[in-house]
N, C-alpha and C positions, 0 to 999 in steps of 0.2 A: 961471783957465782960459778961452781962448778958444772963441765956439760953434763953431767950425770944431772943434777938439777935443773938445768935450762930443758931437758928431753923430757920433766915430767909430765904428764896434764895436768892440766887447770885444777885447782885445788876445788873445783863445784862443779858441779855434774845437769844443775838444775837448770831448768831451760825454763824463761818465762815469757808469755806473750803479752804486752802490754797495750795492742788491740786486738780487733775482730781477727780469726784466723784467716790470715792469707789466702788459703788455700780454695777454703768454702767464701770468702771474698770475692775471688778471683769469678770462681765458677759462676755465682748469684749475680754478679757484677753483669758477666757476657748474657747470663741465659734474659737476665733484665733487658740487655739492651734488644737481642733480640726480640723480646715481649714488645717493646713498645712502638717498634719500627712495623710489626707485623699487624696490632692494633690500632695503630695510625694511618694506614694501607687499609684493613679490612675494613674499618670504620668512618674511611672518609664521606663517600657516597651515602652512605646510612646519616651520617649525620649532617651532612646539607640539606638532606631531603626535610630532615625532622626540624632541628636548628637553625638552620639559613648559614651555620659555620662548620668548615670539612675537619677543625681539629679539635671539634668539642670534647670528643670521646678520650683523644690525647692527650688532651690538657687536663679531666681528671683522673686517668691514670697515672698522669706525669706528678703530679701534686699527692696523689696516693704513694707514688712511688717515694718521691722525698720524706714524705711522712712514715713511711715504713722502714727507708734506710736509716732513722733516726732514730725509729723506736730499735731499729735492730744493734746499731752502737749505742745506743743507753744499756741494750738489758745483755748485750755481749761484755759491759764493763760492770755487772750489779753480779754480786755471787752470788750463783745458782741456788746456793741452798738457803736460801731467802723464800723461794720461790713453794718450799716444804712446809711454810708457817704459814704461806697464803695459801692452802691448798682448800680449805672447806670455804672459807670467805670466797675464792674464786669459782669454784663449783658452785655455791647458795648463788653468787651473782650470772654465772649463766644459764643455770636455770629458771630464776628470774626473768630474766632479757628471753629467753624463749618463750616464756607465758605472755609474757607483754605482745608479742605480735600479735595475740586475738583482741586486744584491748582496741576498740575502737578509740578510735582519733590519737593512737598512738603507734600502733601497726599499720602496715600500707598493705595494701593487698596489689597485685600485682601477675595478670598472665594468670589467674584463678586461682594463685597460691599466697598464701599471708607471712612471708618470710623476712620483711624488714622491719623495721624500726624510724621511723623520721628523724632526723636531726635537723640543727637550725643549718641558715643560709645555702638548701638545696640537697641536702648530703645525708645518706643512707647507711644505715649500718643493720647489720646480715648478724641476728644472735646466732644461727647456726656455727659461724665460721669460728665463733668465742669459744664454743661451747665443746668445740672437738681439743681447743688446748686447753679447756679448763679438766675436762677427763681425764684427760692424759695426765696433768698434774696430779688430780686426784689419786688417780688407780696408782700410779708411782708411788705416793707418799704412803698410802694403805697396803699398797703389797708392800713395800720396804720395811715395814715397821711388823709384819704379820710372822715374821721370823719362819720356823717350821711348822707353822698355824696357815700357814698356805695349802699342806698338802690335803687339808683337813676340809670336805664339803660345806660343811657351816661358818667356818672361819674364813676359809681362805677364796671359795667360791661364789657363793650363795649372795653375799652380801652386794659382791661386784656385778654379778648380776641380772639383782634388783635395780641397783642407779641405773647401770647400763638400760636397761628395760623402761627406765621410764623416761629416761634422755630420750630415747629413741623413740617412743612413743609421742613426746611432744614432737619431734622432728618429723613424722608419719603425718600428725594432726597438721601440717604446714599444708600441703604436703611435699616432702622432700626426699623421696625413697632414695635418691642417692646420696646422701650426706648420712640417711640412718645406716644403708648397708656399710660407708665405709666407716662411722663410727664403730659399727660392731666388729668389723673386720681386725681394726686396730686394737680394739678392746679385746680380741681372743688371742692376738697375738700375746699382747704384753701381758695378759694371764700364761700363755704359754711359758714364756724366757721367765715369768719369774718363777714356775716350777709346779703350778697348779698342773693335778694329775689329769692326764690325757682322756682318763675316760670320763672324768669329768667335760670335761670340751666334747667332746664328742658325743657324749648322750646329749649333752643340750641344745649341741647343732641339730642332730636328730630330731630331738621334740620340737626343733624351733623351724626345723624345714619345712612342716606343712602351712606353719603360721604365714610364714616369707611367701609360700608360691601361691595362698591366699591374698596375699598384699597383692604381688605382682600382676593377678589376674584380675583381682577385684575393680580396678580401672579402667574402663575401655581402652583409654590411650595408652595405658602399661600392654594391655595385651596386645593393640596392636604393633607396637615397637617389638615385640616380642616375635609376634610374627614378618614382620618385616625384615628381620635381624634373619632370619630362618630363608626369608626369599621375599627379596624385599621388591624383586622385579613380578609380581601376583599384584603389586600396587603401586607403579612407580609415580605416580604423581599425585601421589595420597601418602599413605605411612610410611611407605620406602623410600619417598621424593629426599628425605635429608642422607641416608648414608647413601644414595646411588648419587646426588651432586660430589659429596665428599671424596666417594672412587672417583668419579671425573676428574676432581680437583687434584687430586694425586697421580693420577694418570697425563692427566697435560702438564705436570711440571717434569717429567724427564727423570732426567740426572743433575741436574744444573736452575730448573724451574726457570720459566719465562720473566723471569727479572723483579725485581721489590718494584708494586704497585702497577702491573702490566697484569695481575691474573683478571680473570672472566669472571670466576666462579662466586664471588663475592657481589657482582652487581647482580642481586636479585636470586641469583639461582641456589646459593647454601645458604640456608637458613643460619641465623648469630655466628656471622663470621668472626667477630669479635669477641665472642665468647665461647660458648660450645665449641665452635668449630672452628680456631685459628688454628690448629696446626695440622689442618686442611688446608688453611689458606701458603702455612709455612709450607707445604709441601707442593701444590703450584707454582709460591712466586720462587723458592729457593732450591727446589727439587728436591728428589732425592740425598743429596750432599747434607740439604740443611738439614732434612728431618735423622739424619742420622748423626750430625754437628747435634742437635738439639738432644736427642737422645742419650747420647757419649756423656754429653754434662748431666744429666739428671742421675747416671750409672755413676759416675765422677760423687754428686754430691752424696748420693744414698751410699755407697762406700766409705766414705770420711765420715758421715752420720755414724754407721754400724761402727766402725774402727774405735771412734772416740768413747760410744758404747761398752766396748769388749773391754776397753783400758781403765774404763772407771773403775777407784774402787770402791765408790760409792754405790749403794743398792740404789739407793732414788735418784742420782744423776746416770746411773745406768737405764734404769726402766724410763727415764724423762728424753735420754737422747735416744733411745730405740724410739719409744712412741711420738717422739717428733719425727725422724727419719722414715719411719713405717707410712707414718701420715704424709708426707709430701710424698713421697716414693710409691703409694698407692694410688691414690689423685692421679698422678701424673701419667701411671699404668694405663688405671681405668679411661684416660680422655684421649688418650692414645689411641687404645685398643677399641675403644667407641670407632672416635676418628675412620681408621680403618677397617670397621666391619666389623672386628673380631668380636664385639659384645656389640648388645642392644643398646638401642641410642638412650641416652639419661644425661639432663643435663648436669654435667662437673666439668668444673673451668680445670686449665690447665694451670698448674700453680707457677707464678710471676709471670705469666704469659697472658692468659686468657682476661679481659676485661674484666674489674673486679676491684673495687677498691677495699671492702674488707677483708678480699682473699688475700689481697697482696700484703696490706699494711698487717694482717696476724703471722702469715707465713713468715714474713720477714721480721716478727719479733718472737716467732719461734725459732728461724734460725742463729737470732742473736743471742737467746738462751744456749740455742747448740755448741755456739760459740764463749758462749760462759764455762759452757761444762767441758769445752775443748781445753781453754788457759787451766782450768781448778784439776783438772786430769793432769797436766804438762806439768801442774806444783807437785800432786802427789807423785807423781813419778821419780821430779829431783828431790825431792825428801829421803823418799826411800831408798833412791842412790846414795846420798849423801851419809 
């Protein structure tokens, strides 16, 4: 062989990944392990008290969590667009699973709200958390196939609309005002990216604002949370008493946070440290460092999300990796910016962190989807090199 031939490239260009991507592996991997050390911590004391044992709460997230890394390498190795043919079977089945929670002896009621489902041997499942990836599939598979019948109010708007409208309805009927606002959130995005006209969105958000600040007030405890959020020191040991513990709890961790399982603010004084409000807890026991470690990776994942998005050149694995990305990437905003004052308290878990066994086990078979549409992006790529 001559060196003019020995200096060629490689006669293939195409790059294939023959598991979950590394990358968003990596990321999901750390942000997990932080989640379970911080819910093992918040939830010790809560669960002696209740239990008689300090790692109950640990040991079903730890078991949620296996269950979720496994759905997430099953559906990281199934190709994506599988996922196009299940798209109305999976919608019919989550809306389904949301009416069932009024079903007596089959919905649980819970803290005033009718939001789960019983399963056998102890175990609970949240049709909410199904129901935000059965959308997202949906609206993907309908706008991808709507061609330039998108741009058109009857075709491309209206229809998406109406499900959305009654998704969200049943979610209101829970009640779950935080799961409806971030489905609609999501749901306006990914009308957006696919090309439905702006003034469309936007008259709807208009006519749809009075409806929303009627919800928000319509409940005593929505309005007080609202007031609180406004000045939450007019009632600190009444409506204000969760995000003025939550400042404390971010204020005594420093730069560095008083050590994993050494914070205060979890015996007793912040309400669902394990939930709601772990990364309240992350940011006393870990300080400042962690809560901006923890951040960096959520910035990390929703940029690989978008990226793998922008590369598709498929319409419905484009609209399916934005509106998975959207969804973790807002979640994780919104319980943030609760966490820290910035928005009114509503309870949403932090995604792979916050106590949660169907937030975890969906999130992480929606990012094994992501990770489907990551390897079937990297085929089209070397194809097209090729």
């Amino acid at each position: 062989m001559d060196l003019a031939a020995r200096l060629q490239p490689a006669p293939t260009t195409r790059r294939k990944t023959l598991g979950p991507d590394p990358f968003l592996l990596a990321v999901v991997v750390v942000i997990l392990t932080i989640g379970i050390v911080m819910v093992t911590s918040a939830s010790y004391i809560i669960a002696v008290g209740k239990y008689g044992d300090g790692f109950h709460y640990a040991k079903k997230q730890g078991l949620a969590m296996v269950i979720g890394l496994g759905a997430m390498y099953l559906f990281s190795m199934v190709n994506p667009l599988v996922w196009q043919r299940l798209a109305y079977p999976f919608m019919i089945c989550g809306v389904v699973l949301l009416i069932l929670v009024f079903v007596p002896g089959i919905g649980v009621e819970m803290g005033g709200s009718s939001r789960w489902l019983r399963l056998p041997f102890g175990f609970f499942l949240q049709p909410s958390e199904v129901i935000k990836y059965a959308i997202i599939i949906f609206f993907a598979h309908s706008l991808a196939k709507k061609g330039d019948g998108i741009r058109d109010f009857a075709v491309g708007f209206l229809p998406h609309l109406l499900v959305m409208g009654v998704v969200v309805l049943l979610v209101l009927m829970q009640p779950d005002f935080g799961t409806a606002v971030i489905i609609t959130i999501v749901g306006f995005l990914m009308l957006f990216v696919a090309g439905v006209r702006l003034q469309h969105l936007l008259g709807s958000a208009i006519l749809c604002l009075p409806l929303l600040i009627q919800v928000a007030i319509s409940a005593q405890y929505r309005l007080s949370r609202i007031r609180s959020f406004l000045d939450p020191w007019s009632d600190p040991l009444n409506s204000g008493f969760q995000i003025i513990q939550s400042l404390i709890a971010f204020g005594c961790g420093g730069l560095w946070g008083v050590g994993i399982g050494q914070g205060l603010q979890k015996l007793g004084y912040l309400p669902q440290p394990h939930t709601d409000f772990v990364f309240s807890v992350v940011g006393e026991e870990i300080g400042f460092a962690g809560v901006l470690l923890l951040i960096l990776l959520f910035y990390l994942l929703i940029c690989r999300g978008l990226t793998v998005a922008i590369r598709s050149e498929d319409k419905f694995l484009r609209y399916v990796a934005f509106g998975i990305t959207s969804l973790i990437g807002i979640q994780a905003v919104l319980n943030m910016a609760v966490s820290m004052g910035m928005l009114p308290t509503k309870g949403l878990p932090l995604p792979f962190v916050s106590l949660g066994g169907t937030s975890l086990v969906t999130n992480l078979a929606g990012l094994g989807i992501l990770m489907a549409i990551t390897r079937a992006t990297q085929t089209e790529t070397g194809e097209a090199k090729e």
